[in-house]
N, C-alpha and C positions, 0 to 999 in steps of 0.2 A: 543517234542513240547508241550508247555501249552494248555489245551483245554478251550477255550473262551467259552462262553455261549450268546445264539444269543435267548432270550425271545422275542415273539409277540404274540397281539391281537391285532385283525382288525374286527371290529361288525359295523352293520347296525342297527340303529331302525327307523321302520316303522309302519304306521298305517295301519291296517288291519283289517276289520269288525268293524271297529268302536273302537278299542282299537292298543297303540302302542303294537306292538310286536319286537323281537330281528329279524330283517329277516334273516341275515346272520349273521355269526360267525366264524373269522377262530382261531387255539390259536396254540400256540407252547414254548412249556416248555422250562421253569418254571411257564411262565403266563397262566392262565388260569382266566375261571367264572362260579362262582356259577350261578345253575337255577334261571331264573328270578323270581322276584315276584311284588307284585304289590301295593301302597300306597294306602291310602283311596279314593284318588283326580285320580287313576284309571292311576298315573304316577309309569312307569316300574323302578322299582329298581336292581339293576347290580353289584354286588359283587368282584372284578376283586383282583385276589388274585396270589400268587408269594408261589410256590412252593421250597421254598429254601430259606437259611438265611438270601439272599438279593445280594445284585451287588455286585462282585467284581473288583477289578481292573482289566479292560480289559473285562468286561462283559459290550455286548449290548441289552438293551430295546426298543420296538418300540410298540406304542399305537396308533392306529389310529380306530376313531369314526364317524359317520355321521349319521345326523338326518334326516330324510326326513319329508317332510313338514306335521305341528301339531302336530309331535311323542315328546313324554314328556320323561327324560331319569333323573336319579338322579343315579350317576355312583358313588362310593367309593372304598375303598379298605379295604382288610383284617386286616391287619397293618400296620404299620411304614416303609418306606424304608430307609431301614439300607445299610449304603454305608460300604462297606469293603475294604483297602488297596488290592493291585496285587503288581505281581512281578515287578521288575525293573522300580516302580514308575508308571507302567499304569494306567490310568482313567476307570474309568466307564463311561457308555454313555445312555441318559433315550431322547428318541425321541416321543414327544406325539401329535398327529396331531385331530384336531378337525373341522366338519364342520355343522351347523346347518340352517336349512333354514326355508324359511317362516311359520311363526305360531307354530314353533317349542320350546320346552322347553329343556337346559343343564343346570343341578347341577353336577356341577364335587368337590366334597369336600373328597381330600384323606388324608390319616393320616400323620404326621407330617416328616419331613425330617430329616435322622438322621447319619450323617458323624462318620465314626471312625478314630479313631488316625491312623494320615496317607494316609490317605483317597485322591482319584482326584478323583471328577465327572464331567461331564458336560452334562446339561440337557437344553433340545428346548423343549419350548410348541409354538404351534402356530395353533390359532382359527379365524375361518373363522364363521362369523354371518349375515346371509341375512335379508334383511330389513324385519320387523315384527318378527323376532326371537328374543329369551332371551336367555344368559348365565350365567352362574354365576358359575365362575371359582377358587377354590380359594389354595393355596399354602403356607403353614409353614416350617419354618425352624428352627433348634433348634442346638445350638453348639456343639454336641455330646451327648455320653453316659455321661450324669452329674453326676450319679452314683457309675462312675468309675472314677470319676476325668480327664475326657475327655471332658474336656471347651475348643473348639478352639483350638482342637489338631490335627484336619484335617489338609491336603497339601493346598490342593488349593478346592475350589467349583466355580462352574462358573454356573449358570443360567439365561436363555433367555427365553423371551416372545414377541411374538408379535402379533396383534391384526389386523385384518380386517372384519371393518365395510360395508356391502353389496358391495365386491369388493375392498374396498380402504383400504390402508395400515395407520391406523390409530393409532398407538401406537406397541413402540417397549422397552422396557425394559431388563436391565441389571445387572447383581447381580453378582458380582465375589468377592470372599472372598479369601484371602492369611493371614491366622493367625501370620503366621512368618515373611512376610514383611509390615502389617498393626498391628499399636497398636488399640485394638480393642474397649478400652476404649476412644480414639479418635472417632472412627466410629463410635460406639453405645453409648455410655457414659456407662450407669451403666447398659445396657439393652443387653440381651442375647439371647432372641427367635424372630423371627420378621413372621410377618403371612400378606399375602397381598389376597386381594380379585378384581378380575375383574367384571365386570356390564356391559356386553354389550346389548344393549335394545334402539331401537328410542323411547320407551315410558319415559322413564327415565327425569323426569324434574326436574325444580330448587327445587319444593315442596318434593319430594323426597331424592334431594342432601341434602337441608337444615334438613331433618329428618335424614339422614345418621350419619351428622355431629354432632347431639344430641345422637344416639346412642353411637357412637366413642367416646365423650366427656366422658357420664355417667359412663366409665371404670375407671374417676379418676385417683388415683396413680397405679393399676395393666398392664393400659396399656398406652403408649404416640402416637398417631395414629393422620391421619389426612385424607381426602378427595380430589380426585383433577379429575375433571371430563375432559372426553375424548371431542375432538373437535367434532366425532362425534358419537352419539351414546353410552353413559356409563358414566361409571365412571371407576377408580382406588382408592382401602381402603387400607393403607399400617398401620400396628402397630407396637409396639415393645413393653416386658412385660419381665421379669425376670423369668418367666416359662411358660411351653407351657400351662397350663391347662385356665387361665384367657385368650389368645389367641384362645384356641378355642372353650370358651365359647362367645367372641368377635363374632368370624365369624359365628356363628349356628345362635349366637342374629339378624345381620343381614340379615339373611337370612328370619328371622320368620318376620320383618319388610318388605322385599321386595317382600316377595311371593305375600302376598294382592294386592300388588301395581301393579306389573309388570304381574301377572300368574291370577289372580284372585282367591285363596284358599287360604288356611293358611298353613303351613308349618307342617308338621306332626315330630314327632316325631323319631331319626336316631337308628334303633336296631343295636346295636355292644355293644361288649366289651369295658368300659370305653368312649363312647357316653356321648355327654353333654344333 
């Protein structure tokens, strides 16, 4: 019998003496996290890292987060999730569950999405935001190994998002790619990586949107993106660029624009490897 692989983390951050701390933590390999540490603005940074080459077909992930009220949390990952074919056409499966509550702060910015030849995933994000909370959720996607001459040589990709604003199910999104039954230059025209950003925040005003939508713009010819705000509470940034690196130079950009706004600090600087 094939042996599937069943990856979890399930953390807590909370406040405690006056600073957020991880209070609980469970992990089960391949996922695990680095010891926490901690940003200038005294916001816990979280490492969440993947012991192994990445998903296979028929390998399940499950992420699940919650913020307790005022805990500040800026979550990343190690590298890239590299999607890998399985036997007899199985999927991989990436389940990431989010809840943040009042006075709370989520940066969830992980590295780029990366399908191989052959490839089925199917990924759920779904974030829960209580009124006076911020997230800032954000998600890339890139046509494969480009490298290797693995443009849209994935099976199938299917990802879901959906959004709830203090209880209410406010925004639900859908992504499914089939390279061999979609021409892709129809879908995207000349564009090959797409990166989308969520904003969920009752602070979040038109003053705001309308500087978003100057950022997004400033990208010119490397990126084609647009702004389209939630009914209630947020926004949604969606881009497209011809490589991931202007994409996520995009998303950090806005983030250094909305920390002032929404967090009151500035945005510090992301330590990793190849960080914009």
């Amino acid at each position: 019998m094939e042996r599937r692989v069943h990856g979890v983390w399930r953390g807590t951050a909370a406040v405690r003496g006056g600073r957020t701390v991880l209070a609980d933590s469970y992990q089960q390999a391949p996922l695990k996290v680095a010891k926490p540490f901690y940003a200038e603005d005294g916001t816990m940074v979280i490492y969440l890292m993947d012991a192994s080459p990445g998903l296979l077909g028929g390998d399940r992930y499950e992420i699940a987060c919650a913020l307790g009220p005022g805990a500040r949390l800026f979550l990343t990952t190690q590298s890239s999730c590299r999607l890998h074919p399985g036997a007899e056409e199985a999927e991989s499966v990436l389940i990431q569950r989010f809840r943040v509550e009042r006075g709370a702060v989520l940066e969830y910015f992980p590295d780029p999405v990366v399908p191989f030849a052959g490839s089925r995933h199917r990924g759920e994000t779904v974030l829960e935001v209580a009124a006076g909370g911020v997230a800032l959720v954000a998600e890339t996607v890139t046509p494969g190994r480009w490298g290797m001459g693995e443009v849209f040589r994935f099976a199938d990709l299917r990802l879901q998002t959906s959004i709830y604003c203090d209880g209410v199910w406010t925004a639900w999104d859908s992504l499914w790619i089939e390279p061999a039954g979609m021409p892709m230059g129809t879908a995207w025209g000349e564009f090959t990586h797409m990166a989308t950003l969520w904003v969920v925040s009752d602070q979040l005003g038109e003053e705001e949107i309308e500087l978003l939508r100057e950022v997004t713009e400033a990208g010119e010819e490397e990126i084609y993106g647009g702004v389209s705000r939630l009914e209630r509470g947020g926004c949604v940034l969606r881009a497209l660029s011809r490589s991931v690196r202007p994409l996520q130079a995009w998303v950090y950009r806005v983030r250094e624009v909305l920390r002032p706004c929404l967090i009151g600090s500035p945005a510090w600087p992301v330590r990793k490897p190849g960080s914009i």
